[in-house]
C-alpha positions in Angstrom: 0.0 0.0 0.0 1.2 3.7 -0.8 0.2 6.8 0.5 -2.1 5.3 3.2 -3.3 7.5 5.5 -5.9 7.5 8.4 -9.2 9.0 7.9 -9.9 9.9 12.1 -12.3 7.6 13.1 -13.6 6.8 9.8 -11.4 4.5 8.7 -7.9 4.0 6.4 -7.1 4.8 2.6 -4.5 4.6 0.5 -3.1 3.3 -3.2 -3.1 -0.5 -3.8 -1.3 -1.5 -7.0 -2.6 2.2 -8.4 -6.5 2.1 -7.1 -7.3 4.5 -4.8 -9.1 2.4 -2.0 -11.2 3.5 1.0 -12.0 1.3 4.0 -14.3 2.6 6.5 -16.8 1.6 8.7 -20.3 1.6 7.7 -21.6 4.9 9.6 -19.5 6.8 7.3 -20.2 4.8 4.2 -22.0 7.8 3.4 -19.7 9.9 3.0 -17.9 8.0 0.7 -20.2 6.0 -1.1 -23.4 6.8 -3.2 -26.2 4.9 -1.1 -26.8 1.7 -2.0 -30.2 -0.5 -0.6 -28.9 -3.5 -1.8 -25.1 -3.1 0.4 -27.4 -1.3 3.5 -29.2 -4.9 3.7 -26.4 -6.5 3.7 -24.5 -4.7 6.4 -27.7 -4.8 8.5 -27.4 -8.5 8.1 -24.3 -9.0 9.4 -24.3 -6.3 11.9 -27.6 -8.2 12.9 -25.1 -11.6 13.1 -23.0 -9.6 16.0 -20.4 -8.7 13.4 -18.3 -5.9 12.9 -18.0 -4.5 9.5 -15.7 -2.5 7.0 -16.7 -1.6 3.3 -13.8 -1.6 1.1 -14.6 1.2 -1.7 -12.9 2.5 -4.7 -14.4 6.1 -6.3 -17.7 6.0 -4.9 -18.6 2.3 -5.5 -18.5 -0.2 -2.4 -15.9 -3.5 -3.5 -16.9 -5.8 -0.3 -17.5 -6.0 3.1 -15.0 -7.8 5.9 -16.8 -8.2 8.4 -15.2 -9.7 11.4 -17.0 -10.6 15.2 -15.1 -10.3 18.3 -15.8 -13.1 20.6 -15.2 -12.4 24.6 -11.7 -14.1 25.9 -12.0 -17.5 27.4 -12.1 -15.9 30.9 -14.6 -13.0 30.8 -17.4 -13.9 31.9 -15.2 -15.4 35.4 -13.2 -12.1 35.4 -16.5 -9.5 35.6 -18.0 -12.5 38.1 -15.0 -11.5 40.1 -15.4 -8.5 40.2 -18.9 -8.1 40.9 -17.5 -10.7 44.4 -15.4 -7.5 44.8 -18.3 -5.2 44.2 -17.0 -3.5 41.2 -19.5 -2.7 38.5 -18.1 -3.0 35.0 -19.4 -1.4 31.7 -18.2 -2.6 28.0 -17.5 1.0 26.3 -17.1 0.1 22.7 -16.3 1.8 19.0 -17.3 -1.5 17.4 -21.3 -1.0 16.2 -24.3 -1.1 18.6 -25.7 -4.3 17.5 -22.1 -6.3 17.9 -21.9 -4.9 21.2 -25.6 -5.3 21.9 -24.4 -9.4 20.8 -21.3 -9.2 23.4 -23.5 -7.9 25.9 -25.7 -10.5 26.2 -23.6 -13.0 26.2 -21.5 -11.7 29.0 -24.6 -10.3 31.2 -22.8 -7.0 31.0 -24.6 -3.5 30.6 -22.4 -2.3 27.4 -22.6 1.0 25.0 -21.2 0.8 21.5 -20.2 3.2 18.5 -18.1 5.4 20.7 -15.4 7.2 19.4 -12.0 7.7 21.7 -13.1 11.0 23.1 -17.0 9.6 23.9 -15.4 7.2 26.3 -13.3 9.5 27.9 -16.3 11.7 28.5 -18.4 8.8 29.8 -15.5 8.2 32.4 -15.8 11.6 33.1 -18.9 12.0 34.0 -19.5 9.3 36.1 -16.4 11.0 37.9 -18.5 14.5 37.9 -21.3 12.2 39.4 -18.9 10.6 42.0 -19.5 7.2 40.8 -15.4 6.9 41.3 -12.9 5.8 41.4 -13.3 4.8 37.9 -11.3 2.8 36.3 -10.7 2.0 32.7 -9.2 -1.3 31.2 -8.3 -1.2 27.9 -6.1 -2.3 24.6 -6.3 -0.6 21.8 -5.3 3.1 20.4 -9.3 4.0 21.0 -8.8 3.7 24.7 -5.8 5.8 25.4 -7.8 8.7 26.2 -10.6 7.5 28.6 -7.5 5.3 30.2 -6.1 8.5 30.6 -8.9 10.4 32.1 -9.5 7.4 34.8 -8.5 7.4 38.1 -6.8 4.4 37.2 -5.8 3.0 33.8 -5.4 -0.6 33.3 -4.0 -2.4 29.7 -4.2 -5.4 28.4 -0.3 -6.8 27.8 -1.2 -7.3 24.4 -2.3 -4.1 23.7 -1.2 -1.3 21.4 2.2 0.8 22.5 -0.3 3.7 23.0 -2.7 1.9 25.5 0.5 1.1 27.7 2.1 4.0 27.5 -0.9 5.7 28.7 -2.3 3.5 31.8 -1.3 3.4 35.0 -1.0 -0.6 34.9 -0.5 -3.3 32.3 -2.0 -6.9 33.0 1.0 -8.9 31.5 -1.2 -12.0 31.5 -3.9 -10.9 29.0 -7.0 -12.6 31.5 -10.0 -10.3 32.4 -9.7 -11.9 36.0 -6.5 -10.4 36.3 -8.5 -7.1 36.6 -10.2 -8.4 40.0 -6.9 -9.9 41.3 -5.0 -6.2 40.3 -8.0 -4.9 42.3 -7.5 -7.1 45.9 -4.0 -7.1 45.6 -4.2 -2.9 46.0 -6.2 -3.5 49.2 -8.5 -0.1 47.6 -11.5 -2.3 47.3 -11.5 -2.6 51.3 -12.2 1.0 51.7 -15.3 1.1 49.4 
């Protein structure tokens, strides 16, 4: 690829073997894309399915769709049942789209918001701060989390996440387990004092 370049919060484009290609999520096919019924059904379909999508796109005309579904890790559902032991109450903030979060939700039995961009969740953490909900903390992975792990009273990465995301919290889980969260949290003794 040549000439990529990041389209903030949208998505990536860039020259592949001369094309100029687009990939973007499907809120902002729009903008990109002359509106198709045929491709909207499609993407509602899969979104529908729990899937995340992108819609590859060259001039105005959509290509494809890759559409891709996160699954929880092995030990999520045992990692937020730990923590609710410890009476922590955790939320799923999310870019990925409100139906595939809506999916992981349910499946977890875990109250979850989706198609947030990086600064959304840094103003959600902050206003559960301004309502003294704290301390709040924020465990994340990925560039999209930096500035809500930031803006939390304590910022926790994944070890597998992107340089940014460990650069920016205040703790990195070097095993990448969601009960590692609860076991950070009794090990600092602060759940005591709640």
């Amino acid at each position: 690829m040549q000439g990529a370049r990041a389209l903030a919060g949208q998505g990536v484009a860039g020259q592949v073997e001369g094309r100029e290609l687009i990939l973007v999520s499907p809120r902002y096919l729009q903008r990109f894309s002359q509106r198709s019924d045929e491709v909207e059904a499609r993407i509602a379909t899969l979104e529908a399915q729990g899937k995340s999508l992108a819609v590859l796109i060259e001039g105005e005309r959509p290509l494809g769709l890759i559409a891709l579904r996160d699954e929880p890790r092995e030990d999520a559902r045992r990692g937020l049942q730990a923590l609710e032991r410890l009476g922590v109450q955790a939320i799923m903030l999310s870019g990925d789209n409100a139906r595939s979060v809506a999916v992981i939700a349910e499946r977890l039995e875990i109250e979850a918001e989706g198609e947030l961009m990086p600064e959304d969740k840094a103003q959600r953490v902050r206003q559960w701060q301004a309502q003294g909900l704290g301390p709040i903390g924020k465990v994340g992975d990925g560039i999209n989390d930096a500035p809500a792990l930031a803006a939390a009273e304590v910022g926790i990465a994944m070890g597998s996440g992107t340089d940014v995301a460990l650069e920016t919290a205040d703790a990195a889980l070097l095993k990448n387990r969601v009960s590692g969260i609860a076991e950070m949290i009794a090990l600092s003794g602060d759940h005591a004092q709640r």
